[in-house]
C-alpha positions as CSV (number, residue, x, y, z in Angstrom):
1,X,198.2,126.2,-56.9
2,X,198.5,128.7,-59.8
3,X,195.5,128.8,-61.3
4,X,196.3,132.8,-63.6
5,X,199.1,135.1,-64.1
6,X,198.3,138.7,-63.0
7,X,198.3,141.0,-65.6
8,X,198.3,144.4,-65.1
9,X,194.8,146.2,-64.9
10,X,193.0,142.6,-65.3
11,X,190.1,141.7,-63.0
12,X,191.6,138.0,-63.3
13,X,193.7,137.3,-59.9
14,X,195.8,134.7,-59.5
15,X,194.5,132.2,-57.0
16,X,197.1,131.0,-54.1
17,X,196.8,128.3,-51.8
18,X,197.1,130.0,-48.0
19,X,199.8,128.4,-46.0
20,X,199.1,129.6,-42.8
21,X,202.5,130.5,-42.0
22,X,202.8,126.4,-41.4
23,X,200.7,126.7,-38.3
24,X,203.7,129.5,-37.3
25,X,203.5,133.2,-35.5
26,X,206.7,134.2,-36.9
27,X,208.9,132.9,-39.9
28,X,212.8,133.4,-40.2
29,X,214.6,132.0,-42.9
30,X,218.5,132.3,-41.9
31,X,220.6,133.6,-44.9
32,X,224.1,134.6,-46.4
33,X,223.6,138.2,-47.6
34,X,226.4,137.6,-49.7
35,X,224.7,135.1,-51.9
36,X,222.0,137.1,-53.2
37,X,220.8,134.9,-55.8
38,X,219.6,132.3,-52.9
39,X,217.1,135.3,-51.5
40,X,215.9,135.6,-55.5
41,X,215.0,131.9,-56.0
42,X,214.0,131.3,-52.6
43,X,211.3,134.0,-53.3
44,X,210.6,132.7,-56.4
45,X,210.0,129.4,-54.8
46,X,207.5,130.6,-52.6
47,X,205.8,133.4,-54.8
48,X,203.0,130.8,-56.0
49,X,201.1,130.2,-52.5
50,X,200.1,132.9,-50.1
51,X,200.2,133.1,-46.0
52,X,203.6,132.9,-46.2
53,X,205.3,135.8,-44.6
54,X,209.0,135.4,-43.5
55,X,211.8,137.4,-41.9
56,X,215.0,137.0,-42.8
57,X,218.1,136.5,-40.3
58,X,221.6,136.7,-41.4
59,X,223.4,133.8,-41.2
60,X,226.6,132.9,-39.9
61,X,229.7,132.6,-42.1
62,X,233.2,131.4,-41.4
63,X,234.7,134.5,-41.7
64,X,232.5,135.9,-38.5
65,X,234.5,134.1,-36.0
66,X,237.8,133.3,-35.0
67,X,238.4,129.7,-33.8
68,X,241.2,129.8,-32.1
69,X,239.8,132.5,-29.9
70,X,236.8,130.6,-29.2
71,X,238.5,127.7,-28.0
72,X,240.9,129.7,-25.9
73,X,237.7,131.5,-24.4
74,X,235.0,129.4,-25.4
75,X,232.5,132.4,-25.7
76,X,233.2,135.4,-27.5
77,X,230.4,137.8,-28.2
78,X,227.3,135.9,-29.4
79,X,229.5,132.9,-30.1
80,X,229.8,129.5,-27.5
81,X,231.7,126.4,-28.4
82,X,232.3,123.8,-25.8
83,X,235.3,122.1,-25.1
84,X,234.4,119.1,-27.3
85,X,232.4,118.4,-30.3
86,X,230.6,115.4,-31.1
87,X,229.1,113.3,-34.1
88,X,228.2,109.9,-35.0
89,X,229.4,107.2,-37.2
90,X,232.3,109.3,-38.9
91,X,233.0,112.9,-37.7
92,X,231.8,115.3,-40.3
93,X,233.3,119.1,-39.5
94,X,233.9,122.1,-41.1
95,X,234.2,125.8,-40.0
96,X,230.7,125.9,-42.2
97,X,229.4,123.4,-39.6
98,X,229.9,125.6,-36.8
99,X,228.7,128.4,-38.8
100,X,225.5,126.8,-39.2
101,X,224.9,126.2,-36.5
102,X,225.8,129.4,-34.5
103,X,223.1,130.6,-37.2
104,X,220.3,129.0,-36.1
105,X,221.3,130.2,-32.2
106,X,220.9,133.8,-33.5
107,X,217.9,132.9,-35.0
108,X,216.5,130.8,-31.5
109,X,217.5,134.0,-29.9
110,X,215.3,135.9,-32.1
111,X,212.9,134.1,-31.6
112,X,213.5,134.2,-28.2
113,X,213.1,138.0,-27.6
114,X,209.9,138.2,-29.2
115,X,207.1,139.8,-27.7
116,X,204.4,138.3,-29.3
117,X,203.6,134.6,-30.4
118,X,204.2,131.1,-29.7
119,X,205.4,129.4,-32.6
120,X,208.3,129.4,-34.4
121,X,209.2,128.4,-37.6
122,X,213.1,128.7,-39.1
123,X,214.2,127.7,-42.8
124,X,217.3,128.0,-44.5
125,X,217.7,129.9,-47.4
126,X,217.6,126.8,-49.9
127,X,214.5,125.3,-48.3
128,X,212.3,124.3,-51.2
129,X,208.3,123.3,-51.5
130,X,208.2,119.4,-52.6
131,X,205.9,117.3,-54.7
132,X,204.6,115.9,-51.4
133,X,203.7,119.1,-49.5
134,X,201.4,120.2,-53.1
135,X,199.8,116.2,-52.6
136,X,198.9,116.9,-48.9
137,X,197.1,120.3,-49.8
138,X,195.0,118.2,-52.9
139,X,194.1,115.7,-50.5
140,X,193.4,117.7,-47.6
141,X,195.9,116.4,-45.8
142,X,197.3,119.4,-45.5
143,X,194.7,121.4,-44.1
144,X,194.3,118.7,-41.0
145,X,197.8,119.0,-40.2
146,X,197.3,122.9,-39.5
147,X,194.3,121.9,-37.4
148,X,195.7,119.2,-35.4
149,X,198.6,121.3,-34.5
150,X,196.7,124.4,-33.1
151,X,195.5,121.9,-30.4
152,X,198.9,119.7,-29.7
153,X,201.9,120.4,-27.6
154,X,205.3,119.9,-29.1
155,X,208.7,120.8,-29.0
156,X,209.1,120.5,-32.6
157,X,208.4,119.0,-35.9
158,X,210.5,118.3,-38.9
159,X,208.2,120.3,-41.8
160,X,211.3,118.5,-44.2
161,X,214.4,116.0,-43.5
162,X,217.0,114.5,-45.7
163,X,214.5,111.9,-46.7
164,X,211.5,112.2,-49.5
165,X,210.0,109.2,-47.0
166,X,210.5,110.0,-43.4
167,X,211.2,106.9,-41.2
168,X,209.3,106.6,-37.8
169,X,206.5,105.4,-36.0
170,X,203.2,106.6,-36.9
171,X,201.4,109.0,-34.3
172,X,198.1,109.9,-35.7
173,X,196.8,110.0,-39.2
174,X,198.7,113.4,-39.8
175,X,201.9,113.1,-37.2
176,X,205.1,110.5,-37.5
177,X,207.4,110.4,-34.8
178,X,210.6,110.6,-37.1
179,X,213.3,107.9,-36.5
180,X,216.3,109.8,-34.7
181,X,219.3,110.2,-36.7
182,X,218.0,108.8,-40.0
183,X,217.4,112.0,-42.4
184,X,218.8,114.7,-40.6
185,X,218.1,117.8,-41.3
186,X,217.6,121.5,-39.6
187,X,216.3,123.1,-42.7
188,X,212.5,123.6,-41.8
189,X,211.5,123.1,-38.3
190,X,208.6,124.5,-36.7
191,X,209.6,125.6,-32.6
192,X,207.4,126.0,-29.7
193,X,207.8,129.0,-27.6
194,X,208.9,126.9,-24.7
195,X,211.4,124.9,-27.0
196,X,212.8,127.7,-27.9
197,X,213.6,129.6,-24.8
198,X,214.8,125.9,-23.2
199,X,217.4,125.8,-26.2
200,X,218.7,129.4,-25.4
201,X,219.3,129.1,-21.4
202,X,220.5,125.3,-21.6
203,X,222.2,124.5,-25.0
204,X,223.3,127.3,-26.5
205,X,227.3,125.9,-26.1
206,X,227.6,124.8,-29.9
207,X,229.2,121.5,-29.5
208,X,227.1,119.5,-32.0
209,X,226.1,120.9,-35.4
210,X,222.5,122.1,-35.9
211,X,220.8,119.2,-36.7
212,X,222.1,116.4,-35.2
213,X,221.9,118.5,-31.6
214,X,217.8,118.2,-32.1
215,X,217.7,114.6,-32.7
216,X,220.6,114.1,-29.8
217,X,218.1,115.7,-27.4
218,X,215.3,114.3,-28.9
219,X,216.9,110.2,-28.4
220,X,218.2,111.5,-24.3
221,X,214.4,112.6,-23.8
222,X,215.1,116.0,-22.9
223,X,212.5,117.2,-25.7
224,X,210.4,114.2,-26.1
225,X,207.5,115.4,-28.1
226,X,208.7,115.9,-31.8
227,X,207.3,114.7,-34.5
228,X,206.9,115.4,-38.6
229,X,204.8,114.7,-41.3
230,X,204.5,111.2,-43.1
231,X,206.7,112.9,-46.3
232,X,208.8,115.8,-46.0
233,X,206.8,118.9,-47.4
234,X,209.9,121.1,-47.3
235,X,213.2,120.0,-48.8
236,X,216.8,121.3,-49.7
237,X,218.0,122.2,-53.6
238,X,220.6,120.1,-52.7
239,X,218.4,117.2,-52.9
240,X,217.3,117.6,-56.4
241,X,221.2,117.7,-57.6
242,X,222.4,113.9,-58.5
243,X,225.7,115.1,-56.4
244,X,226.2,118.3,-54.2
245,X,229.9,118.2,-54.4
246,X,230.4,120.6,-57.3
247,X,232.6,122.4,-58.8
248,X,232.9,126.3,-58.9
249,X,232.6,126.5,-62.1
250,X,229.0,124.1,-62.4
251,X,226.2,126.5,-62.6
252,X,224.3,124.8,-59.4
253,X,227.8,125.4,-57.4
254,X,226.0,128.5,-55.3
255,X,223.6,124.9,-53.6
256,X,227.0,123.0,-53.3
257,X,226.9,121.4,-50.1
258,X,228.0,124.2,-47.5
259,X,228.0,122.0,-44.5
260,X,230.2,119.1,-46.0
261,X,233.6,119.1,-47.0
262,X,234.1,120.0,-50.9
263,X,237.3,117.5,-52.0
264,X,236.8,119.9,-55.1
265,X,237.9,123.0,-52.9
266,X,238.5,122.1,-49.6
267,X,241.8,120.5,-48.3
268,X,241.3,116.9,-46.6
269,X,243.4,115.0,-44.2
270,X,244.1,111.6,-45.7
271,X,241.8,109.0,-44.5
272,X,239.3,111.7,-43.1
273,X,237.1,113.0,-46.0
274,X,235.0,114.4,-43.9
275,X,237.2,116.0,-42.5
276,X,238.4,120.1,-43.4
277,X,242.1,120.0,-43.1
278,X,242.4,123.5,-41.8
279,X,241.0,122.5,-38.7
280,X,243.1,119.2,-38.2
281,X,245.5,121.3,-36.1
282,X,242.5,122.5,-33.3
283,X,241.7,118.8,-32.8
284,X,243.4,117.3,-29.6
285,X,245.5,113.8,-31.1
286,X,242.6,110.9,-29.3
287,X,240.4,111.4,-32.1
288,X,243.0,110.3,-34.3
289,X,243.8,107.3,-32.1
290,X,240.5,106.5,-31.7
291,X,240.2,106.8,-28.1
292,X,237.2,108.5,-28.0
293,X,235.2,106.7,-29.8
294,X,232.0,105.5,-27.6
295,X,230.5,103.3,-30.2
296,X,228.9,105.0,-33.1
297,X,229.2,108.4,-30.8
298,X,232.1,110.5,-31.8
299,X,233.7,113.2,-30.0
300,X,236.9,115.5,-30.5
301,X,238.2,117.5,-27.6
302,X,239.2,121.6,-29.0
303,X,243.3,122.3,-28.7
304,X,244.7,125.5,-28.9
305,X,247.5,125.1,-31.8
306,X,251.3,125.1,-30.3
307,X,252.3,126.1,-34.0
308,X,251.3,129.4,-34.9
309,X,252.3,128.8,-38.3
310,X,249.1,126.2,-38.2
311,X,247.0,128.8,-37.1
C-alpha cells in the first residue's frame, strides 16, 4: 500500500502495509547467487510493504552434485537420493528437480538448527505478491488470517500454489484445505517447528521433488493438518508469462521454467518430453516398459551407467 515516495529530507514517509513476517519467526527465501538479477526484483517486489524481513539460503544447482556418485552411495555430504524416484501421471525429471529440492532440505535444516522460534516460512527467489494477497489486506481478510494462525496447529500452509483459485474444501472463513496434487507448488509455505524437524529425521532421502513430497505426505496422513488460503497470495513470475519455455535469448528467459525440461535447450528422449535426456542412462529400463507404473503413481528405480561414455 504505497501511499508516498520518500524523498530525501521530507517529513512525508511512505506508508507500508506490515506483513507480519506471514505469521513467521524466521523467513528464508532459497536463491541461485549466480542469478543476481532474481535477488534485485525479488527486493523490488517486496520493497512496498513492511514486516517483511528474510534470510537468504543458497540454493542448490546442478553443478553441486554428482549423480552418479549419489546413486552409487546414495548420500554424499549434505546430499540423499533414494533408490527410486517417484511422480504422478507422467514422470517429470531433471537434474534441476533434484536440485530443488535438495534446496529446500538445506533450508528445512536451517531451519532446523535454529535456536529461537517456531515458525517457518521458505520462498523461492521468484515468489511474487498477487492481486489477491493486496484484496485480502483491503478487506481485512488478511489481518484474520494472521490472527487465526497464532492460535492453530499446522504442519503447513500453502501462502501460494500453481493456481490463482486454490481447490479444496473450505475449513473456516480464512483456511481451505487445498486439494492434493492440483496446483502444486513449494514456492511459499509457511512450516511449523515440529513439521520441520519431522521432515529432517524422516524424509530427508530426496526421492520425490519438493513439492509433490508435501502433498504425498499430506494424501498418506503423515502430516494431516495443512491448509492455505481461499486464493493464493504469493505466486511465481512464471505464472504471469503466457509460456515459461523460453528461449535464451527472450528477455524473461532468467524465470524460464528451471524445474521443467526446456525442448529450447535441453535434450529430450523421444516420446518423454518431460523427460532430460542426460539422465535417461541413470534410469533402470521398467520405466520404459512401463512396469512400474502403479496407476497414476510413477516411479523409476536409480542405475549406475555400464557405459562410461554415458556418464
Amino acid at each position: 500500500m504505497k501511499l508516498t515516495k520518500n524523498t530525501p529530507g521530507s517529513k512525508i514517509k511512505e506508508v507500508k502495509f506490515n506483513l507480519q513476517n506471514f505469521g513467521a519467526d524466521t523467513i528464508y527465501v532459497i536463491h541461485d547467487i549466480k542469478k543476481p538479477q532474481r535477488r534485485i526484483d525479488f527486493e523490488h517486489a517486496w520493497s512496498h510493504f513492511s514486516g517483511f524481513k528474510y534470510e537468504y539460503i543458497d540454493a542448490v544447482t546442478p553443478d553441486d552434485f554428482n549423480l552418479k556418485e549419489l546413486i552409487e552411495n546414495e548420500s554424499v555430504g549434505e546430499f540423499s537420493l533414494g533408490k527410486e524416484f517417484y511422480d504422478i501421471v507422467d514422470l517429470c525429471l531433471t537434474k534441476n528437480i533434484l536440485a530443488i529440492a535438495f534446496s529446500h532440505f538445506r533450508a528445512y535444516r536451517a531451519c532446523n538448527t535454529l535456536e529461537n522460534g517456531d515458525r517457518f516460512l521458505i520462498l523461492e527467489d521468484d515468489a511474487r505478491p498477487t492481486e489477491g494477497l493486496m484484496n485480502s489486506i483491503y478487506t481485512g481478510e488478511y489481518k484474520k488470517f494472521i490472527e487465526g494462525i497464532e492460535k492453530r496447529t499446522f504442519d503447513w500452509i500453502f501462502i501460494g500454489t500453481a493456481n490463482n483459485v486454490i481447490k479444496g474444501q473450505d475449513y473456516n472463513k480464512f483456511l481451505k484445505r487445498p486439494e492434493n496434487f492440483t496446483g502444486l507448488a513449494a514456492h511459499a509455505v509457511l512450516y511449523t517447528r515440529d513439521s520441520i524437524n519431522r521432515l529432517v529425521d524422516n524424509h530427508n532421502t530426496v526421492e520425490m521433488a519438493a513439492d509433490f513430497l508435501l502433498h504425498h505426505l499430506n494424501s498418506n496422513t503423515t502430516f494431516p493438518n495443512v491448509y492455505s488460503p481461499y486464493v493464493s497470495w504469493i505466486s511465481q513470475v512464471h505464472t504471469q508469462l503466457e509460456n515459461n519455455i523460453l528461449d535464451p535469448n527472450n528477455p524473461d528467459y532468467e524465470y524460464s521454467t528451471g524445474s521443467q525440461v526446456n525442448p529450447l535447450v535441453d535434450k529430450v528422449l523421444e516420446g518423454h518430453s518431460h523427460l532430460a535426456k542426460e539422465l535417461v542412462p541413470y534410469i533402470h529400463l521398467d520405466y520404459f516398459d512401463k512396469k512400474n507404473h502403479l496407476g497414476p503413481l510413477i516411479k523409476i528405480k536409480w542405475i549406475t551407467p555400464v557405459n562410461k561414455l554415458l556418464q
